[in-house]
C-alpha positions in Angstrom: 3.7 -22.3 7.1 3.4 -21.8 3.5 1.2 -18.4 3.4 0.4 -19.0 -0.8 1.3 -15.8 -1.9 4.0 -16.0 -4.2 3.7 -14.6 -7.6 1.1 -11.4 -6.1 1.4 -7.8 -6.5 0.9 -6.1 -3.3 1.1 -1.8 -3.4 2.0 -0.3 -0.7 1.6 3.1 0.3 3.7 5.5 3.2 6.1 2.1 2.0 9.5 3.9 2.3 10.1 3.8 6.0 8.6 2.3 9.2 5.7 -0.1 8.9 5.3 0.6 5.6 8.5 -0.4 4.5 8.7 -3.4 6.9 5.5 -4.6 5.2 6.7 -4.4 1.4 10.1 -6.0 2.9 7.8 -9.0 4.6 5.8 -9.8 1.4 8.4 -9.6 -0.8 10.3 -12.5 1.5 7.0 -14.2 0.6 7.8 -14.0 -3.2 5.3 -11.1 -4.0 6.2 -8.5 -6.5 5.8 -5.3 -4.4 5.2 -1.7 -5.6 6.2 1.1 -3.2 4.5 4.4 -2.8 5.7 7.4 -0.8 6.4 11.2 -1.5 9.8 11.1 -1.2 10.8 9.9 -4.9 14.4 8.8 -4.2 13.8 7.0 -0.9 11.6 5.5 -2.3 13.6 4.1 -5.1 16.3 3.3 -2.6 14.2 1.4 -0.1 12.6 -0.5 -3.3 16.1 -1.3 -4.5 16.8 -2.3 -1.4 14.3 -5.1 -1.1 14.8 -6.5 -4.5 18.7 -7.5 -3.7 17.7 -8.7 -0.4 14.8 -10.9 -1.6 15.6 -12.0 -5.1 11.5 -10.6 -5.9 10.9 -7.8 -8.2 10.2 -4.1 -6.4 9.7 -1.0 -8.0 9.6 2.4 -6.0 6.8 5.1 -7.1 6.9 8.7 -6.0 3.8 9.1 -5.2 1.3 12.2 -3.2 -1.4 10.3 -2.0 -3.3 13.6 -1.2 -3.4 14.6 -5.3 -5.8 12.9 -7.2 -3.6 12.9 -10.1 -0.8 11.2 -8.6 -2.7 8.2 -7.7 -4.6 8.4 -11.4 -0.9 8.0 -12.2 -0.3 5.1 -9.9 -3.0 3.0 -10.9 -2.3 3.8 -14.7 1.7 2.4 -13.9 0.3 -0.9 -12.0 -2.2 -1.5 -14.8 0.4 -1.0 -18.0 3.6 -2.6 -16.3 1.9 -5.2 -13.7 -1.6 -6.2 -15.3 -2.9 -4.9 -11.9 -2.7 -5.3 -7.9 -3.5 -8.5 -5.5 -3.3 -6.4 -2.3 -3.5 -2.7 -1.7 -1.9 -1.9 1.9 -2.9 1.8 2.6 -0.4 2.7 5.4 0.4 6.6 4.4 0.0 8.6 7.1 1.0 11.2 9.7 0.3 12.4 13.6 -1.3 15.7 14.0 -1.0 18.5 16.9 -3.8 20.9 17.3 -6.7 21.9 19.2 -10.4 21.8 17.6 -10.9 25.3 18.3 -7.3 26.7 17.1 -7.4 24.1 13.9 -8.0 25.9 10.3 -10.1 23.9 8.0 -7.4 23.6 5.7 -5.7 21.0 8.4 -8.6 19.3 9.0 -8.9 18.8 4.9 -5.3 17.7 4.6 -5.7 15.4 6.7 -9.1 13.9 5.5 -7.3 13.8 2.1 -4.8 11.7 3.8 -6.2 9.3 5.8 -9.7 8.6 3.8 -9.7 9.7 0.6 -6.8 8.6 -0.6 -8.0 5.3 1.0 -11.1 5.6 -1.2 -9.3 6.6 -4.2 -6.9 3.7 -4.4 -9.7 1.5 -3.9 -12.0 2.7 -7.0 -8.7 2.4 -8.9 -7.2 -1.0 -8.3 -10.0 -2.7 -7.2 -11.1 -3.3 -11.1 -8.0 -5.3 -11.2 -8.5 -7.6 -8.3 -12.1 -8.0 -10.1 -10.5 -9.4 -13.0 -8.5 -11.3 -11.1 -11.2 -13.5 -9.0 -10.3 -11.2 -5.9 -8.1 -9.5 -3.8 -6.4 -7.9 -0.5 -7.1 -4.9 0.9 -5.6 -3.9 4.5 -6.2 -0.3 6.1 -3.6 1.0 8.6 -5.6 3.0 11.0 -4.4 3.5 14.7 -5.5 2.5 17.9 -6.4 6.3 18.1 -9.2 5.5 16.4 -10.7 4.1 19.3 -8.7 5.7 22.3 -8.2 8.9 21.1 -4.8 11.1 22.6 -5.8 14.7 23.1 -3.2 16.6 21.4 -4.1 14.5 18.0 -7.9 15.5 17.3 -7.5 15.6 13.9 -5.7 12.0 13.4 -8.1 10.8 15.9 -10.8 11.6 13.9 -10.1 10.9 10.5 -8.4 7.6 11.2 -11.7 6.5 13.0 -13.4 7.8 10.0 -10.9 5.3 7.9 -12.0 2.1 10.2 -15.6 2.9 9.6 -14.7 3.1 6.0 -12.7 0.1 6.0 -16.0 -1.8 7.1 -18.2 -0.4 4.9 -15.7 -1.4 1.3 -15.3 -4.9 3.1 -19.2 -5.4 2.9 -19.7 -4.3 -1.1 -16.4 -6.0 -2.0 -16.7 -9.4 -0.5 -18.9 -10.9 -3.4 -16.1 -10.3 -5.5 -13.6 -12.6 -3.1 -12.1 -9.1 -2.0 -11.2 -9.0 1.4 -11.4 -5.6 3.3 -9.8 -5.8 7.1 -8.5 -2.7 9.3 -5.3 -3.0 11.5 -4.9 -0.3 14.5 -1.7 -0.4 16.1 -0.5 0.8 19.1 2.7 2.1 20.3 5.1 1.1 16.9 9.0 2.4 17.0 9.4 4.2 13.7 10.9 7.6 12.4 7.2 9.1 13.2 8.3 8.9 16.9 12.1 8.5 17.2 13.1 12.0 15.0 10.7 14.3 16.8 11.5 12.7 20.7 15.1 13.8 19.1 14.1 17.3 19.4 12.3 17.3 22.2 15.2 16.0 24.5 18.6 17.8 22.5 20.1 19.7 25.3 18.2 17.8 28.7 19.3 15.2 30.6 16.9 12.5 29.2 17.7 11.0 26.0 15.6 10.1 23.5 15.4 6.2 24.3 14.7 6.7 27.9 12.3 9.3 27.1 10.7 6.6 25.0 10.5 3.8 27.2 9.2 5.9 30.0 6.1 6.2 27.2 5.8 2.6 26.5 6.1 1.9 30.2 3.2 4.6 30.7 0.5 2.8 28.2 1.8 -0.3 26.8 1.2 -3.2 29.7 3.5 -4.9 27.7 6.0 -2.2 28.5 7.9 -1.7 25.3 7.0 -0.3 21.6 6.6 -2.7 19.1 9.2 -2.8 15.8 7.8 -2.5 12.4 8.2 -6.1 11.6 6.2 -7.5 14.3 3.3 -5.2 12.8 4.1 -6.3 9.4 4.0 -10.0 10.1 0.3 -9.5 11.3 -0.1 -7.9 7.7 1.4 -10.4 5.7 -0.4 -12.9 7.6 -4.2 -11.2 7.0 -2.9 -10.6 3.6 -2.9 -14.5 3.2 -5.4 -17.0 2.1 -4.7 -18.9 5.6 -6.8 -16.0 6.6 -9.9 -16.2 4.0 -12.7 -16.1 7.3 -10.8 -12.9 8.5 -13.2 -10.3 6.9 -14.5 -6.6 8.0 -12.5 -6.5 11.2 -10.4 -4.1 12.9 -7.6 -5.6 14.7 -5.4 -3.9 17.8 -1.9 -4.8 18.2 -1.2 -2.6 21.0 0.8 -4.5 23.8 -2.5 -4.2 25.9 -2.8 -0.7 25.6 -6.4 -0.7 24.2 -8.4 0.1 27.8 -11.4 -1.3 26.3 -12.7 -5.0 25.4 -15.2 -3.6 22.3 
């Protein structure tokens, strides 16, 4: 299936490992030009670098904060004077919490609202101009299925990535006039460094590894019984990313393996 988006400019946020990455690395096998944001300045570069001589496609990687304003005024400037502007903005940066509400310092709860929403919002203002001028546009929130089933030792990432689905409907109502397409995706159980490194930790020195210790989790909420990998997540992207999906509009989607308890 031809998905007719070669010649775009997608930018990708959180895009130097995991879903991010797998996304940027799934467009750019569709022929768009990708632009890779994540804090980490030389991983960045590498995993952009990486990409190109894999796919032929041009990708450039962006050190980029997405909690400083500045840093995505910067961003957008760099899109605008080297790339004439953005197609698709996937906002995927992002992290898991551990608190409780009633041990949790506003500063944490502000970090993370930074994070998950107003960076969101601030990328939008700033690239959505572009996709103006250019008859329309992408935009794809990565949320979590947290923001419907929340875990308990998460209450800050369960909050503020509901917060970003809510937002995520609200820009896909005033942007659709202007052929912008706003859709939210929450996954589920996804194997990327966000789980592997700190399941690491937890079993060093017991007589579960980390891989059993895993699938024991997936076993315990997936019905499908296994995590998903980063590309299967970033196919579903790519695909809502495409025109073959121009009725797909102010949704949240779950990919989840069944995990999602609920039917609305």
């Amino acid at each position: 299936m031809d998905l007719q988006l070669t010649g775009k400019t997608a930018v990708i946020t959180g895009a130097s490992q995991g879903i991010g990455f797998a996304v940027a690395r799934a467009l750019a096998r569709e022929g768009v030009q990708v632009v890779l944001c994540a804090r980490n300045a030389e991983r960045v570069t590498q995993a952009a670098a990486a990409i190109e001589q894999e796919s032929g496609v041009a990708a450039l990687g962006v050190g980029v904060d997405v909690t400083v304003p500045a840093d995505i005024e910067r961003l957008v400037q760099m899109v605008e004077q080297r790339l004439g502007g953005a197609d698709i903005l996937i906002d995927n940066a992002g992290a898991g919490s551990e608190e409780t509400i009633m041990d949790a310092p506003d500063e944490r709860w502000q970090h993370y609202w930074e994070l998950h929403v107003m960076a969101a919002v601030r990328l939008a203002r700033g690239l959505v101009p572009s996709m103006r001028r250019r008859s329309g546009g992408v935009i794809l929130h990565n949320a979590s299925i947290c923001a419907k089933q929340p875990l308990p030792h998460e209450p800050i990432y369960n909050v503020t990535k509901a917060a970003l689905v809510m937002f995520s409907k609200c820009l896909a109502n005033e942007l659709i006039g202007d052929n912008i397409r706003v859709n939210c995706i929450n996954p589920g159980l996804v194997m990327t460094e966000g789980w592997i490194e700190p399941v690491k930790q937890w079993t060093a020195g017991t007589e579960t590894t980390w891989q059993q210790y895993l699938d024991n989790v997936a076993k315990r909420y997936a019905p499908i019984g296994r995590f998903a990998t980063p590309e299967e997540v970033a196919d579903f992207f790519v695909f809502l990313c495409s025109p073959r999906a121009a009725y797909c509009v102010g949704s949240t989607y779950f990919i989840d393996g069944g995990w999602l308890a609920t039917t609305v």
